[in-house]
C-alpha positions as CSV (number, residue, x, y, z in Angstrom):
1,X,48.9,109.2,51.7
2,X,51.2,112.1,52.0
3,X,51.8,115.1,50.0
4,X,54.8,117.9,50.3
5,X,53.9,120.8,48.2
6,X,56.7,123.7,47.9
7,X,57.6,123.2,51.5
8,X,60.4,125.3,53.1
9,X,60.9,125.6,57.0
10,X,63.5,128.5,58.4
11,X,64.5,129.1,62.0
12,X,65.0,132.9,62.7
13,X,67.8,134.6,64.3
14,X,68.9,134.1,67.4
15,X,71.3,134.8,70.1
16,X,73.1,132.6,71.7
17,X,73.1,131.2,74.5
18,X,76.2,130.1,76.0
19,X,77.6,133.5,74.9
20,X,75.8,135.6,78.0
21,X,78.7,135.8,80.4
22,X,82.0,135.8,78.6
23,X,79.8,139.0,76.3
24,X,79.2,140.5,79.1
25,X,82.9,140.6,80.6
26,X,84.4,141.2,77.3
27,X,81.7,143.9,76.7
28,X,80.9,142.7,74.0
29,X,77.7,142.0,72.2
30,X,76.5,138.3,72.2
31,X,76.8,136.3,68.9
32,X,74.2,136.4,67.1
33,X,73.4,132.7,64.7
34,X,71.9,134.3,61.7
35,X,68.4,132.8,59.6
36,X,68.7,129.2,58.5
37,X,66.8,127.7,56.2
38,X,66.8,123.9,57.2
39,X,64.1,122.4,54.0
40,X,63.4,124.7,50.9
41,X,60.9,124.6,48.3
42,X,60.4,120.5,48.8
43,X,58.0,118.5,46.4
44,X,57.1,115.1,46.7
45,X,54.0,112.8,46.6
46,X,53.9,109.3,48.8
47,X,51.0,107.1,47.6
48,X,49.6,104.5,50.1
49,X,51.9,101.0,50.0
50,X,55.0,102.8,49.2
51,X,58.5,102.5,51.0
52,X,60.4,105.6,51.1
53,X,64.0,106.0,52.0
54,X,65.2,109.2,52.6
55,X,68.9,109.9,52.1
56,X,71.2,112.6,52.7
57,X,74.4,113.3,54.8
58,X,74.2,115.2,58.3
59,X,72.8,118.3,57.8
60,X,70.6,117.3,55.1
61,X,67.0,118.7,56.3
62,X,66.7,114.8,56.9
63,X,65.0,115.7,60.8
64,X,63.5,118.9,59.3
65,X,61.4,116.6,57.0
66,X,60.4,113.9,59.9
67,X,59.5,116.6,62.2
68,X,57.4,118.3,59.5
69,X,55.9,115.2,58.7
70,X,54.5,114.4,62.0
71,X,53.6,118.1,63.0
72,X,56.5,118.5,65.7
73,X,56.9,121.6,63.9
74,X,55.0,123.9,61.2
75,X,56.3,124.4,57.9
76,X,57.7,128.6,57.3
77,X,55.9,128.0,53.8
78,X,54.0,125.2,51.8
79,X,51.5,122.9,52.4
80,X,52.1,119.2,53.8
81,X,48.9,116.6,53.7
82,X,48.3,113.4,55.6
83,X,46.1,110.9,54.9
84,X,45.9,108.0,57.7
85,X,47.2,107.4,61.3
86,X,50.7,108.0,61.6
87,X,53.3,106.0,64.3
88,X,56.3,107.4,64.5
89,X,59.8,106.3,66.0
90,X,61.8,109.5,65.6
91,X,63.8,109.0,68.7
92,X,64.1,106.5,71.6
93,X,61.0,107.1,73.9
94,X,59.5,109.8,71.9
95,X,56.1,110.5,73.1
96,X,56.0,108.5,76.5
97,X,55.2,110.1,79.6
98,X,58.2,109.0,82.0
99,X,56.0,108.7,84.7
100,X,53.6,106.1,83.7
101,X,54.4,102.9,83.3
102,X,55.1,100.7,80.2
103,X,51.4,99.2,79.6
104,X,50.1,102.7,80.6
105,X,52.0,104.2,78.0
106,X,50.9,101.1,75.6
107,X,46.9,102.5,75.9
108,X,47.9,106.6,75.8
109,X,49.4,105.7,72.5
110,X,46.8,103.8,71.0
111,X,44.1,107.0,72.8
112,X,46.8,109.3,70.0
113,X,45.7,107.4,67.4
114,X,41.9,107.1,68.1
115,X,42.2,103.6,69.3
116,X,39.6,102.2,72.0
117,X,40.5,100.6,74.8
118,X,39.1,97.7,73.8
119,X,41.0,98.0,70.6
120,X,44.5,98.4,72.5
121,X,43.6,95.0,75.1
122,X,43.1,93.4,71.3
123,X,47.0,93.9,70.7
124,X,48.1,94.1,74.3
125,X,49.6,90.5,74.7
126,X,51.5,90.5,71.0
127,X,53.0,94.0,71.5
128,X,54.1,92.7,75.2
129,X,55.5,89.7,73.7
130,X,57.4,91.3,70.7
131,X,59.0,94.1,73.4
132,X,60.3,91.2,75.9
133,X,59.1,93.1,78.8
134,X,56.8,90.9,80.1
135,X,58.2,91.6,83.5
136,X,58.7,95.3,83.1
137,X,55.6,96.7,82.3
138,X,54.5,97.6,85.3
139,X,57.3,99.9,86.2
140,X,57.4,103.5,84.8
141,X,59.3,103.9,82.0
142,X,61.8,106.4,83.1
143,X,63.6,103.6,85.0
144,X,63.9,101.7,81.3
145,X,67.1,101.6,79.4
146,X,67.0,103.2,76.2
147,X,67.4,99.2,74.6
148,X,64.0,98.6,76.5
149,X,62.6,102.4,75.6
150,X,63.2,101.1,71.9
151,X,62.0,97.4,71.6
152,X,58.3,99.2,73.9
153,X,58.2,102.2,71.1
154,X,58.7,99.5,68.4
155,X,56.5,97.3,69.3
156,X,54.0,99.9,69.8
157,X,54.3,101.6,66.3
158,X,54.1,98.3,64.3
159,X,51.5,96.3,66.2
160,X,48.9,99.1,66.6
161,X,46.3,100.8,63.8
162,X,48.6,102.8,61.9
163,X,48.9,102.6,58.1
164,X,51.7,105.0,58.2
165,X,55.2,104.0,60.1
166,X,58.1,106.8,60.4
167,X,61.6,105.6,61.6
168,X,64.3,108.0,62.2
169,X,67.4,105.4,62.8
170,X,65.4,104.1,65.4
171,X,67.0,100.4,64.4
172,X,70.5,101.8,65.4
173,X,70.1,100.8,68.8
174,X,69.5,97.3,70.1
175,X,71.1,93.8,69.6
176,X,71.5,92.0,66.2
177,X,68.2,89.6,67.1
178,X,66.0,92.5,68.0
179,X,66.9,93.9,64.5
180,X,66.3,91.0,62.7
181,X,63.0,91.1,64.3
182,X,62.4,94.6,63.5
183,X,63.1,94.1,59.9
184,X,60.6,91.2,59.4
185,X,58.1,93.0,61.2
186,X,58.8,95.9,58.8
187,X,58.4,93.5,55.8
188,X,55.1,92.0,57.1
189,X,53.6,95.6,57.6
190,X,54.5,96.5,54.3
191,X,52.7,93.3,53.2
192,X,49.6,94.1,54.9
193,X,49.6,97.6,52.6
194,X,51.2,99.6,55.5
195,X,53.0,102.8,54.0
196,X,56.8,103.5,55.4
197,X,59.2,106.4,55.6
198,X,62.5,105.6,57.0
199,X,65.8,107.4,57.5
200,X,69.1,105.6,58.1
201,X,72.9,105.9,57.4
202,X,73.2,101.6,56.9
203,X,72.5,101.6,52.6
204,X,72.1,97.8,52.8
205,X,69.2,98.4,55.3
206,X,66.9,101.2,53.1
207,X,67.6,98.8,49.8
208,X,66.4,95.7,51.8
209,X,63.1,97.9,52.9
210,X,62.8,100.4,50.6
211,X,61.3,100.8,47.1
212,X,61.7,104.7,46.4
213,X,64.3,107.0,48.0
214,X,64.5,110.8,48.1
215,X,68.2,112.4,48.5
216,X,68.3,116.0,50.4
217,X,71.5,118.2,50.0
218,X,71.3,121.1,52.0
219,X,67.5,121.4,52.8
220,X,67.2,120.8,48.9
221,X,65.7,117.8,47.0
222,X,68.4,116.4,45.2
223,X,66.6,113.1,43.0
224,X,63.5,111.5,43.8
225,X,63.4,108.1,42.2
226,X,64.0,103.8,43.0
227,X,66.1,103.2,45.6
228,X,68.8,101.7,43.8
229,X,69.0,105.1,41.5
230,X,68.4,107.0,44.3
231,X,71.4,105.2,46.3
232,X,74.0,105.9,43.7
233,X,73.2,109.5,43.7
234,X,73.8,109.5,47.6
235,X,76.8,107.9,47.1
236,X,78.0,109.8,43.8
237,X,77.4,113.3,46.6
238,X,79.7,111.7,48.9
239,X,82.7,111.3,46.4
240,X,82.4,115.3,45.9
């Protein structure tokens, strides 16, 4: 389902930019952050069904890897392959237009992935149902809180026809209940043959989900193994 072949992503040089002013009265030149190389020379191979957990502390290339994943952003060098339609949560409200409203938003996501309309009125009452906004989804979404922005974009990425699901820590926010709900709604797509990626901090939550993990260290690929194996290593780096 997905493939990362020798894939590195750097950000140029650049200046800046909070440095403009005080530069200039100082007469001095503004600073300059130098060429960062965020993911280098990654290699892995995700077959359809799997659970993958990536793990690495802040700084990792974690993002990098998301955002390359779901073509926020190009790779500097490598080749990265997707096979299937892709929901992703990589941040609260990621991918909604503020302006339209909740059940609006519910059909221009299921358009992304190719859906009919017919198709979304299919899942329209159980993704309702799961969010709790049966009385908000008529209001545009910019007036949501970012607990409301989350159970929509969850709901959304489960219940519609995606056989890939990315999570960024997207279960961080949200009551206890809701996150129950979320997990078992995680297990049952992973039932169904659904393939996952998830990053999160909470160890107990990628062992209960996951069944592979990859560990990053500084935009490097540290192990790439089971989850338990791939856990001890994370926590073996933190101890250094």
């Amino acid at each position: 389902m997905i493939t990362f072949s020798h894939v590195t992503k750097r950000y140029p040089a650049q200046t800046l930019s909070g440095e403009t002013l005080r530069t200039a009265l100082a007469f001095r030149r503004p600073a300059q952050r130098p060429p960062f190389t965020a993911l280098e020379d990654v290699s892995f191979h995700l077959r359809a069904g799997e659970s993958l957990g990536i793990l690495g502390r802040n700084g990792a290339g974690k993002s990098t890897l998301l955002k390359l994943l779901t073509r926020v952003t190009r790779p500097t060098a490598g080749h990265i392959r997707v096979h299937g339609r892709m929901s992703s949560l990589l941040e609260v409200g990621a991918g909604f237009h503020h302006d339209l409203s909740g059940r609006e938003n519910i059909f221009l996501a299921g358009a992304m992935l190719g859906m009919s309309p017919r198709q979304v009125r299919y899942r329209l009452d159980d993704i309702i149902t799961f969010a709790g906004l049966e009385n908000d989804m008529n209001l545009p979404v910019r007036t949501y809180s970012s607990g409301m922005f989350l159970r929509l974009a969850f709901s959304v990425g489960v219940h519609l026809d995606s056989n890939i699901l990315v999570i960024d820590e997207a279960l961080a926010v949200g009551d206890q209940l809701f996150r129950q709900r979320c997990m078992e709604r995680i297990h049952h797509f992973r039932e169904q043959g659904g393939t996952l990626v998830l990053v999160s901090h909470d160890a107990s939550q990628v062992a209960a989900t996951c069944t592979r993990g990859l560990v990053l260290s500084r935009g490097k690929l540290q192990f790439d193994g089971n989850i338990q194996d791939a856990l001890h290593h994370y926590h073996s780096q933190e101890d250094i």
